[in-house]
C-alpha positions in Angstrom: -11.2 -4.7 -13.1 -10.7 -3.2 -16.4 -7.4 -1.9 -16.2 -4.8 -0.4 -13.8 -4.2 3.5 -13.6 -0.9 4.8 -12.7 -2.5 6.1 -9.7 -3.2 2.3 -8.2 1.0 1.6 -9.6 1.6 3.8 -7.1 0.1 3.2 -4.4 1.5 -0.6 -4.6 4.7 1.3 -5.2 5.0 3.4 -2.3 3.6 0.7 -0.1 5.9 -2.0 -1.4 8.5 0.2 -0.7 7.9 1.5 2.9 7.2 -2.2 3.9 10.9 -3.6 2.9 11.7 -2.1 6.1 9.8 -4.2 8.2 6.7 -4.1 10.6 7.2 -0.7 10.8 7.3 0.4 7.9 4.1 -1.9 6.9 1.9 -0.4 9.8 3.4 3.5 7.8 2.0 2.2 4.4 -1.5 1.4 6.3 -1.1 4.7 7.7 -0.7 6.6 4.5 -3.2 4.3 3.0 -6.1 5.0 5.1 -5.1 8.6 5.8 -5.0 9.4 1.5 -8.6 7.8 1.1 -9.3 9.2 4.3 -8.9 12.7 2.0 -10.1 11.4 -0.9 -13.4 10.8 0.5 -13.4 15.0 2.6 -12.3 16.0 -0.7 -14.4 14.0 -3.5 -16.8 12.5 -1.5 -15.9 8.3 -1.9 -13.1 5.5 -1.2 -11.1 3.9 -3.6 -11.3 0.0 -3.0 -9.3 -0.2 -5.7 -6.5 1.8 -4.3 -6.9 -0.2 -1.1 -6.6 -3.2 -2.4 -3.2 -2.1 -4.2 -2.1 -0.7 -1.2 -2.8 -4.2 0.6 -0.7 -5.8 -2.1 2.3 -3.8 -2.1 2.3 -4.4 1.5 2.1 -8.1 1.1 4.7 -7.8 -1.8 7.1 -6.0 0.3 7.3 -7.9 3.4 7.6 -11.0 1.5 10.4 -9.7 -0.1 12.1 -8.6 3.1 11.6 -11.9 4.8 12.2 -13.8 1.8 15.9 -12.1 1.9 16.7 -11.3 5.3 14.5 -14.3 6.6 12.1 -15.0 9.3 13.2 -13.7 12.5 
C-alpha cells in the first residue's frame, strides 16, 4: 500500500466508532460498509479492497476497545 487517503481514515473512523457500541453496532458498520462499495461499484464501476479492509479494521479496533473496557460478557 503506498499510502493512506483520508477517505480509508474514515472509513476506519466511522466503523471504529459505530462498533464501541457493541454487536450491534459492528453488524451497522458491515452494513454501511458493503452498502457504500455497494454504490461505489453502480456509480464508478469497481470495489475498494482497500476501503474494506479499513472498514474491517475499525471494526476490529472498536470492539476491542469496548471489551477491553467494559469486558467480556
Amino acid at each position: 500500500m503506498k499510502h493512506v487517503d483520508k477517505n480509508s481514515l474514515k472509513h476506519f473512523g466511522v466503523c471504529f466508532l459505530l462498533s464501541l457500541l457493541g454487536l450491534y453496532g459492528v453488524a451497522a458498520a458491515i452494513g454501511a460498509s458493503l452498502t457504500k462499495e455497494w454504490y461505489d461499484k453502480q456509480s464508478y464501476g469497481h470495489w475498494c479492497w482497500v476501503d474494506l479492509f479499513f472498514d474491517a479494521l475499525g471494526c476490529l479496533a472498536g470492539y476491542s476497545i469496548r471489551l477491553l473496557v467494559i469486558g467480556i460478557v
